[in-house]
C-alpha positions in Angstrom: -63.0 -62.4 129.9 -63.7 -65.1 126.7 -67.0 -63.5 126.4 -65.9 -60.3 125.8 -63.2 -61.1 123.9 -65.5 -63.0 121.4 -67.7 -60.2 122.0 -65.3 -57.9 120.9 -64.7 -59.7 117.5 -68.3 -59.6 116.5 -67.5 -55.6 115.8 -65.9 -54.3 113.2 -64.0 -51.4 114.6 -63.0 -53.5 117.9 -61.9 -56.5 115.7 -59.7 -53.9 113.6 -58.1 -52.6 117.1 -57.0 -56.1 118.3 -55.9 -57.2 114.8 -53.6 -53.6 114.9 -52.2 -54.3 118.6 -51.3 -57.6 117.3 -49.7 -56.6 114.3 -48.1 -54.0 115.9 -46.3 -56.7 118.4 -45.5 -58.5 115.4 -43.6 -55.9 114.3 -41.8 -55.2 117.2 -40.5 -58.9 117.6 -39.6 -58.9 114.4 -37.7 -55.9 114.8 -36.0 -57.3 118.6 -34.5 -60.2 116.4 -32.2 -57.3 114.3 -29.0 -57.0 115.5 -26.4 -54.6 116.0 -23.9 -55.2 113.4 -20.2 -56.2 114.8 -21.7 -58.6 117.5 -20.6 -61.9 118.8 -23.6 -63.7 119.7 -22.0 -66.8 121.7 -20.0 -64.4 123.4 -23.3 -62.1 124.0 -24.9 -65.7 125.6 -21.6 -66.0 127.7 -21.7 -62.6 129.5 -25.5 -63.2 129.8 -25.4 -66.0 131.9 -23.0 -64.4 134.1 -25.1 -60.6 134.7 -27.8 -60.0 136.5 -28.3 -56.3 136.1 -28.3 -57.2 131.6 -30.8 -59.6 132.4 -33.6 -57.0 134.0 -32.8 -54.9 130.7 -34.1 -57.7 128.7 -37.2 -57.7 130.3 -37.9 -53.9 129.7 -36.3 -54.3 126.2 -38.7 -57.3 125.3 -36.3 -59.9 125.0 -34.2 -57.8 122.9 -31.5 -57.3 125.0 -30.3 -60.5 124.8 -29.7 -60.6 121.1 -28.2 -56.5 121.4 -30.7 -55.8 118.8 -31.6 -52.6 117.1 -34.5 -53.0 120.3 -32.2 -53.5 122.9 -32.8 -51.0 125.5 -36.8 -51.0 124.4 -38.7 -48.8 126.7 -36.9 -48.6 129.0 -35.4 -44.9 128.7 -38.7 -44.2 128.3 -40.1 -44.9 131.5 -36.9 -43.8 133.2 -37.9 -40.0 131.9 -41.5 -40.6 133.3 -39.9 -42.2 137.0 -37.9 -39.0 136.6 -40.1 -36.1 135.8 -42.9 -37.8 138.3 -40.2 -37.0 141.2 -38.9 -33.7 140.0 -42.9 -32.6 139.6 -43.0 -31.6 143.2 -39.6 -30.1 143.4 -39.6 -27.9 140.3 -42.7 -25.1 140.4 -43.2 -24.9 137.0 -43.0 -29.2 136.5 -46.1 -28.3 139.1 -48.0 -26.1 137.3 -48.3 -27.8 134.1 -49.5 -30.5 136.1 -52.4 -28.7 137.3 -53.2 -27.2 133.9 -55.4 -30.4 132.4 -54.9 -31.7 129.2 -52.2 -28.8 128.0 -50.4 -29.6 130.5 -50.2 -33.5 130.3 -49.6 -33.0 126.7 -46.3 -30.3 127.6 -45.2 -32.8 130.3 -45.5 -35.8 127.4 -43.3 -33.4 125.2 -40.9 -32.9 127.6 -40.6 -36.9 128.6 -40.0 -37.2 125.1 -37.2 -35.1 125.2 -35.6 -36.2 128.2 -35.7 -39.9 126.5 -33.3 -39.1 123.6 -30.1 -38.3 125.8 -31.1 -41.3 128.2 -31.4 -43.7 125.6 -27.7 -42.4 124.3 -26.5 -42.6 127.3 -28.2 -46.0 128.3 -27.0 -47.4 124.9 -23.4 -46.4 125.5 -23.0 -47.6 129.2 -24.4 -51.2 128.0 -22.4 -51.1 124.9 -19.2 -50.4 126.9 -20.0 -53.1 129.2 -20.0 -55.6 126.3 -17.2 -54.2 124.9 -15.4 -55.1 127.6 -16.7 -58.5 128.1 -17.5 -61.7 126.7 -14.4 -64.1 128.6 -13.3 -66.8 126.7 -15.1 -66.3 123.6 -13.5 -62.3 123.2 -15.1 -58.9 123.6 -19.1 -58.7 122.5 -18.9 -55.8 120.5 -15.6 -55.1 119.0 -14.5 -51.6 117.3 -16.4 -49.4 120.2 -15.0 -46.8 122.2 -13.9 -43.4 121.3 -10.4 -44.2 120.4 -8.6 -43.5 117.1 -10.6 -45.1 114.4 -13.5 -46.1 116.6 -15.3 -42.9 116.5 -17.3 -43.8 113.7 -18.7 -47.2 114.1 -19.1 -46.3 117.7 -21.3 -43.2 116.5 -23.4 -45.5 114.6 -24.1 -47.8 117.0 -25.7 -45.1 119.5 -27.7 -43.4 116.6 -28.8 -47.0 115.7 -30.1 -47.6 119.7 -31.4 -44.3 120.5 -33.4 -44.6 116.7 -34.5 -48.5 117.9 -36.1 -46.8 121.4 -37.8 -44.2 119.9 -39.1 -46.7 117.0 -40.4 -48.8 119.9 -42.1 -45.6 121.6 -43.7 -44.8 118.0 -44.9 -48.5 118.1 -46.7 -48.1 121.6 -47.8 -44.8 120.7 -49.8 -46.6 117.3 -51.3 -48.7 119.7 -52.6 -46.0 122.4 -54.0 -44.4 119.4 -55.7 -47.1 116.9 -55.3 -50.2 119.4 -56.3 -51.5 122.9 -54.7 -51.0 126.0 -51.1 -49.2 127.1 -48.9 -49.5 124.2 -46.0 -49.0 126.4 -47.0 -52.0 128.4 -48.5 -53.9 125.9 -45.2 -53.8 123.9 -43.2 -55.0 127.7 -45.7 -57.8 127.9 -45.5 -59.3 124.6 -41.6 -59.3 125.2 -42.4 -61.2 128.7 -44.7 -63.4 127.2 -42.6 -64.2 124.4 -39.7 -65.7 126.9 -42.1 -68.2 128.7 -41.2 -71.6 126.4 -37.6 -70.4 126.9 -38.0 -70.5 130.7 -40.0 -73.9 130.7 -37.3 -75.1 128.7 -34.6 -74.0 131.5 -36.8 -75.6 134.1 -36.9 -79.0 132.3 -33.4 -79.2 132.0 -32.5 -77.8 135.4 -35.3 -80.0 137.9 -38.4 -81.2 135.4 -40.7 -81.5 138.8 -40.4 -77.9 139.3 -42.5 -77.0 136.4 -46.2 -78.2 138.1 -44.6 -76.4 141.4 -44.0 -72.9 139.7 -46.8 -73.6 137.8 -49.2 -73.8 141.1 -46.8 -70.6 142.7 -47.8 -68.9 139.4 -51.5 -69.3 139.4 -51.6 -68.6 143.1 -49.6 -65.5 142.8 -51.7 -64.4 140.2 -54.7 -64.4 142.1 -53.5 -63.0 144.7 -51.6 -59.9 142.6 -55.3 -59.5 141.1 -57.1 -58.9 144.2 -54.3 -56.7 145.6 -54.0 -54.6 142.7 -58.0 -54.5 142.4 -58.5 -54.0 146.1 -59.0 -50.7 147.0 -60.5 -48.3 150.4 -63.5 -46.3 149.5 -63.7 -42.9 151.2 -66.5 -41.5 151.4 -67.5 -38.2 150.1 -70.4 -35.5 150.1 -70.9 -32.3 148.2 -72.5 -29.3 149.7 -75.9 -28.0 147.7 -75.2 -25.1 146.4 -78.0 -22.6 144.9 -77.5 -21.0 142.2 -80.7 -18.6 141.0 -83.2 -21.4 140.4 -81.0 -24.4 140.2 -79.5 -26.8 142.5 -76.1 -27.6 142.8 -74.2 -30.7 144.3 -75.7 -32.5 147.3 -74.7 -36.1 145.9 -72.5 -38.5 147.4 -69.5 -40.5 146.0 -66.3 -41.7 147.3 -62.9 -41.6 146.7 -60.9 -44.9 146.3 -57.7 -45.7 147.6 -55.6 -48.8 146.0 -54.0 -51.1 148.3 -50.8 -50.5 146.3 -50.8 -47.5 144.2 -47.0 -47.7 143.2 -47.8 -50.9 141.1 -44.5 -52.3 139.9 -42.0 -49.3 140.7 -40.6 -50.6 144.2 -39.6 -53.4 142.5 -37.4 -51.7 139.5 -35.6 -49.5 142.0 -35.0 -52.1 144.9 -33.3 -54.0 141.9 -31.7 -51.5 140.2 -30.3 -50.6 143.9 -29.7 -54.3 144.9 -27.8 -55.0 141.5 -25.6 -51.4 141.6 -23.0 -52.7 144.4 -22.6 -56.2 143.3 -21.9 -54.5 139.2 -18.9 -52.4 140.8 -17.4 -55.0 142.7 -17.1 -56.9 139.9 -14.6 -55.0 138.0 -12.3 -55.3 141.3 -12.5 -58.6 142.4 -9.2 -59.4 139.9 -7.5 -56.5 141.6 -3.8 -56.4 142.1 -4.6 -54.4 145.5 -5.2 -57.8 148.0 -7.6 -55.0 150.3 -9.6 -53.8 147.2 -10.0 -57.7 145.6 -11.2 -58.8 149.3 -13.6 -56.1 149.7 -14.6 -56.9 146.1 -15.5 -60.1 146.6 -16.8 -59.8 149.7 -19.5 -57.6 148.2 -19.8 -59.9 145.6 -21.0 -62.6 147.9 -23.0 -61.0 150.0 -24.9 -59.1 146.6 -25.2 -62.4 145.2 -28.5 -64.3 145.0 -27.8 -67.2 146.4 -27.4 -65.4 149.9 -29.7 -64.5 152.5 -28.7 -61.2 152.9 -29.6 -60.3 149.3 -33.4 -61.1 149.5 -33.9 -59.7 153.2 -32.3 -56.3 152.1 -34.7 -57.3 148.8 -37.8 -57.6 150.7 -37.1 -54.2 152.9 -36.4 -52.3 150.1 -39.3 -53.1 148.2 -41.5 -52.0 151.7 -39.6 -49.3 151.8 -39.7 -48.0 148.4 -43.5 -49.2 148.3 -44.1 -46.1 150.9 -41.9 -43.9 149.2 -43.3 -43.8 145.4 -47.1 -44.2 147.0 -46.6 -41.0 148.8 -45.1 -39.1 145.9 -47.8 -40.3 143.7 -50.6 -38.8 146.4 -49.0 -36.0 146.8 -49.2 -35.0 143.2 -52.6 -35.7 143.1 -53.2 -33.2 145.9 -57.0 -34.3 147.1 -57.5 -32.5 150.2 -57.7 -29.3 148.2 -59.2 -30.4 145.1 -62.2 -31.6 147.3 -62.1 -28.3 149.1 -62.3 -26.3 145.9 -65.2 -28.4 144.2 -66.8 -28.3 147.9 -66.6 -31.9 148.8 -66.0 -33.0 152.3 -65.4 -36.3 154.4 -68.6 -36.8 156.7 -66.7 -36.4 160.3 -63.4 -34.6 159.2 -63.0 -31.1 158.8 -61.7 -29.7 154.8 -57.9 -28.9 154.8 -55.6 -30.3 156.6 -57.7 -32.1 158.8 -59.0 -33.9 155.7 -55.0 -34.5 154.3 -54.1 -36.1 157.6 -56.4 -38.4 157.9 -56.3 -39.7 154.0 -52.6 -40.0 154.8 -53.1 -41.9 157.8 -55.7 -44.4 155.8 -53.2 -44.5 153.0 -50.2 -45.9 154.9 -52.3 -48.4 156.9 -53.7 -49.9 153.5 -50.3 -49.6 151.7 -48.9 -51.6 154.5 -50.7 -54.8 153.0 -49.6 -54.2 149.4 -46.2 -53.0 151.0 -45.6 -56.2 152.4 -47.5 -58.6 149.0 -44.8 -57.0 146.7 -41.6 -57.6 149.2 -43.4 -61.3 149.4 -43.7 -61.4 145.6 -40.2 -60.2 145.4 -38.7 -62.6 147.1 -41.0 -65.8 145.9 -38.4 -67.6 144.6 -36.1 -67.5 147.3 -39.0 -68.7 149.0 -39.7 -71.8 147.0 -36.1 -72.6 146.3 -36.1 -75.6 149.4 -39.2 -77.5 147.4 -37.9 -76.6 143.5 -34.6 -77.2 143.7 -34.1 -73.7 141.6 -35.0 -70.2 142.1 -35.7 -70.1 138.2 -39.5 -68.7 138.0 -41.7 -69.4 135.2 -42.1 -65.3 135.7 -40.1 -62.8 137.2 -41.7 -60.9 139.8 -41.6 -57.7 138.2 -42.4 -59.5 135.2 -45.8 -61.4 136.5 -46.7 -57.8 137.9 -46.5 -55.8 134.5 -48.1 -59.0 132.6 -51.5 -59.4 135.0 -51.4 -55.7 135.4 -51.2 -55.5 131.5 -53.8 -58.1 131.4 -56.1 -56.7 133.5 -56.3 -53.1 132.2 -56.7 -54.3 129.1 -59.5 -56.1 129.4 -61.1 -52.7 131.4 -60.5 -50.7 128.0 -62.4 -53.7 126.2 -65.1 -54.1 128.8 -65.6 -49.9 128.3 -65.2 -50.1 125.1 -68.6 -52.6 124.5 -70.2 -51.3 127.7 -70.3 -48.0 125.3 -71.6 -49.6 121.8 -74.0 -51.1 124.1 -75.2 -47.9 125.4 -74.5 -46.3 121.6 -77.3 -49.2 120.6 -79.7 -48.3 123.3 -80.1 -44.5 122.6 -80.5 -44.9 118.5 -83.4 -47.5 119.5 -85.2 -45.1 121.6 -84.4 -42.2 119.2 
């Protein structure tokens, strides 16, 4: 990785893509340190010390969450309108079709994810502004003058227009990078806000058990070697291709394969088993000061059974992460729709007939080899409740979400640069024997 990383900045034009992803980042920190106006920051560091659910926003936002900057809700509306058009491709025909029509139809899909993100970053925006509106505790509301009320409409206005123009800025920024920089600027932009929280954490360690920095740090480097060679393990299928003559020429008659990743739903099952894990102990706790004795007991009750320090959270964690593990895999391979691609381009599995014969038995290979990544996420996902008896803490130098999206990040990056030199290489090759 060092080599072709110093590789990289003996060439001009790679050397101006890296300095341009890094700028770019630059950009966007400095940007997720501008905040809203009308917010009270001790109170904003009160209410997040209290909420989980705020705390997985900052991660997608970049950190920016937690200072309700102009960046706040980062990406994050973004990939929402991908999670959502990617489920409503098999259910809607024409979502379908475009997705079979190559490049056009990619590019119509991008349009219309781009479309979908404006009214979910509005909406986002308002549900998290109302929700510090409404808190803070002792130190008073986070945001004051929100709400459409009389005299409110205004600033309130401005504040949605200010976080819906912050996402798509951030999208723009991504977007600079897929273009003139290296690697997914999407993901690139997610990682530098990760990365950017690690002395933070270290610091919360040292003050909350200093031996359980050298711990996490061994859990860390363990987990990412094992997250590499799940995420880079894959199930070669083998496939052939009929000859086929046409006039003088021969057609096909090679052999390749088709490979299968051990977990193709990469960090998904872990978003929505939060997102679902998080959603009952948010309600409850706007009831658990409630005048009704039944409502405030049921209320807390959820509260303490949603809360992380019980044992119930992270079983129910680790199943729904298997769960949805199966569940996104099957959608993403059923978009993909091999079985009759291969059929068209004659291709066939050596032993299995084309059709359905050949879709059962790449489903049936698929869930066995998803069961392993299935069960090395719901084992990521619940590492710190794991490591909690020897820490002392279930603070992690990483999230798990987090260590996914920054070795996945990591590694695809370096792919582009390896392709990227692997082709000037070549570029030098042919000029020399021209």
């Amino acid at each position: 990785m060092l080599q072709a990383v110093s590789n990289a900045f003996k060439l001009p034009d790679l050397r101006r893509k890296i300095i341009f992803t890094i700028a770019i980042l630059v950009i966007y920190r400095f940007a997720a340190h501008v905040p809203v106006p009308g917010v009270d920051l001790e109170a904003l560091r009160q209410v997040f010390s209290q909420n989980q659910l705020l705390g997985l926003l900052d991660m997608f936002s970049g950190g920016a969450m937690s200072n309700f900057s102009v960046m706040a809700m980062g990406v994050y509306p973004f990939i929402t309108a991908q999670i959502v058009l990617q489920l409503l491709t098999p259910i809607i025909p024409q979502l379908e079709a475009l997705s079979r029509e190559g490049a056009a139809g990619r590019q119509r899909l991008n349009l219309y994810t781009h479309l979908l993100t404006i009214p979910l970053a509005a909406l986002q925006g308002f549900s998290q502004a109302s929700l510090l509106a409404q808190s803070g505790g002792a130190a008073g509301p986070v945001i004051s003058n929100f709400g459409f009320r009389a005299g409110t409409w205004l600033p309130t206005l401005a504040t949605l227009a200010t976080l819906t123009a912050g996402t798509m800025f951030a999208i723009w920024l991504g977007e600079l990078i897929d273009e003139d920089g290296i690697g997914n600027g999407i993901s690139i932009i997610i990682f530098g806000g990760i990365v950017a929280g690690i002395p933070q954490r270290v610091g919360q360690l040292w003050v909350a058990n200093p031996w359980s920095i050298p711990i996490f740090g061994v859990v860390t480097a363990v987990t990412v070697v094992g997250i590499v060679l799940i995420q880079e393990g894959q199930r070669r299928i083998p496939v052939h291709y009929a000859k086929r003559v046409r006039g003088t020429r021969i057609y096909g008659g090679q052999s390749t394969h088709i490979p299968l990743q051990v977990n193709s739903a990469g960090m998904i099952p872990l978003i929505f088993a939060v997102s679902f894990l998080l959603l009952p102990g948010v309600v409850a706790s706007y009831f658990v000061n409630a005048e009704v004795e039944v409502v405030r007991n049921v209320a807390q009750f959820i509260s303490r059974l949603f809360d992380q320090n019980s044992a119930f959270y992270w079983i129910l964690y680790f199943v729904l992460v298997v769960g949805f593990t199966y569940f996104y895999t099957d959608i993403i391979f059923q978009q993909q729709n091999l079985p009759e691609t291969l059929q068209r381009q004659g291709g066939f599995i050596p032993g299995i007939r084309p059709g359905q014969r050949t879709a059962e038995y790449l489903n049936g290979v698929l869930k066995r080899i998803t069961l392993l990544g299935a069960l090395f996420l719901g084992l990521i996902a619940i590492l710190p409740w794991i490591v909690r008896p020897i820490s002392g803490t279930s603070q992690m130098l990483l999230t798990s979400t987090g260590l996914l999206i920054v070795v996945g990040v990591v590694l695809d990056t370096m792919k582009q640069l390896e392709a990227q030199l692997l082709m000037r290489h070549y570029e030098g090759f042919i000029r020399k024997l021209s």
